[in-house]
N, C-alpha and C positions, 0 to 999 in steps of 0.2 A: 613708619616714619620716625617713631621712636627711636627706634635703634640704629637709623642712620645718622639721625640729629648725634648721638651719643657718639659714633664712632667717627664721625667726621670732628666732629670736639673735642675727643681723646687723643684720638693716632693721626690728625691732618690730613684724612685721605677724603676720597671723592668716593660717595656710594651711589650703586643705582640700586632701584627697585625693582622687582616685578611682583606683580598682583597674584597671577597664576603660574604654572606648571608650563607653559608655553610659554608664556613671557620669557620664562626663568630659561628655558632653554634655548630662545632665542637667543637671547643676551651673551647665554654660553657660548653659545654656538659663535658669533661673531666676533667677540674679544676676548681676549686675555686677561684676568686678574689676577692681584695678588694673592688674594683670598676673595671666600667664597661666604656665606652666613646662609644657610638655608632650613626654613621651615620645615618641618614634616606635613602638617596640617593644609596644605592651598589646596585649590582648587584645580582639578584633571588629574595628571595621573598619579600624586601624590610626589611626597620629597624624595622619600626611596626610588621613587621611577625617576626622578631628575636626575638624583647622585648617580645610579647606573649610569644613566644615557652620558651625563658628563663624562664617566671616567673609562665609560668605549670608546666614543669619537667627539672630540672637542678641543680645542685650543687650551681648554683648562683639565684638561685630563690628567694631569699632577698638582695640579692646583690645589689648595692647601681648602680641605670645604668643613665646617664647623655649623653640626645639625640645632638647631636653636628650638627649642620644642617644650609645650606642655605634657608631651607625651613621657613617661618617666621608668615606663614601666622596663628589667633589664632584657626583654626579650628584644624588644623594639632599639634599646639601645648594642645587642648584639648584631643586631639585621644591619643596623646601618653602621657599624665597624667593618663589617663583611664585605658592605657595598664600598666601600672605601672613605667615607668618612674619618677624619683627620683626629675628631674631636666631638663633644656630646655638652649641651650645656642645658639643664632643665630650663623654665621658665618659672618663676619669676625672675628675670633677670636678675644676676648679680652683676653689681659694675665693674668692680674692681677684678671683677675671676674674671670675667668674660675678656675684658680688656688686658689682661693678663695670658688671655687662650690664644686672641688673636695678636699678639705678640710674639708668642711664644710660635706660631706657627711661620710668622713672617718669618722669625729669626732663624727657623729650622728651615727652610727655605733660603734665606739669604741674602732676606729684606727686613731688617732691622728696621721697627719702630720708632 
């Protein structure tokens, strides 16, 4: 919730949530975003299995996905470059990088912030 309140207050966009790994790929599954912000940590089949599944068959299958995680360690950050991850942000969030990541990815994209 945190981090929608933040980016809907920084960059004026609309976020949705999901709780789990199904949620998450529901939502993929059905529309199209700009960008993407996805945990590692949820619940089912994990964010690595999300980022796959989105970037096989999905409307956001080049959609710009930036992994948000506690997880820090560089293996885990290589796994999820490989799966197609755009981008890598540790947690505890920083405002300013983050907001700067998911700019930077609209803008490489074609959706200027």
């Amino acid at each position: 919730m945190l981090l929608a309140r933040l980016l809907s207050k920084e960059l004026n966009v609309e976020a949705q949530l999901a709780g789990t790994c199904e949620q998450a790929l529901r939502l993929a599954g059905n529309y199209a975003y700009d960008a993407i912000l996805l945990d590692l940590l949820m619940p089912g089949i994990g964010g690595i299995g999300v980022l796959a599944a989105i970037r096989a068959a999905s409307p956001n299958a080049a959609t710009p996905v930036i992994i948000v995680s506690v997880v820090s360690d560089q293996a885990t950050l290589d796994r999820c470059m490989a799966a197609g991850a755009n981008a890598y942000h540790v947690k505890p969030i920083r405002r300013a990088e983050l907001i700067a990541m998911v700019k930077a990815q609209l803008a490489a994209r074609g959706k200027p912030k």
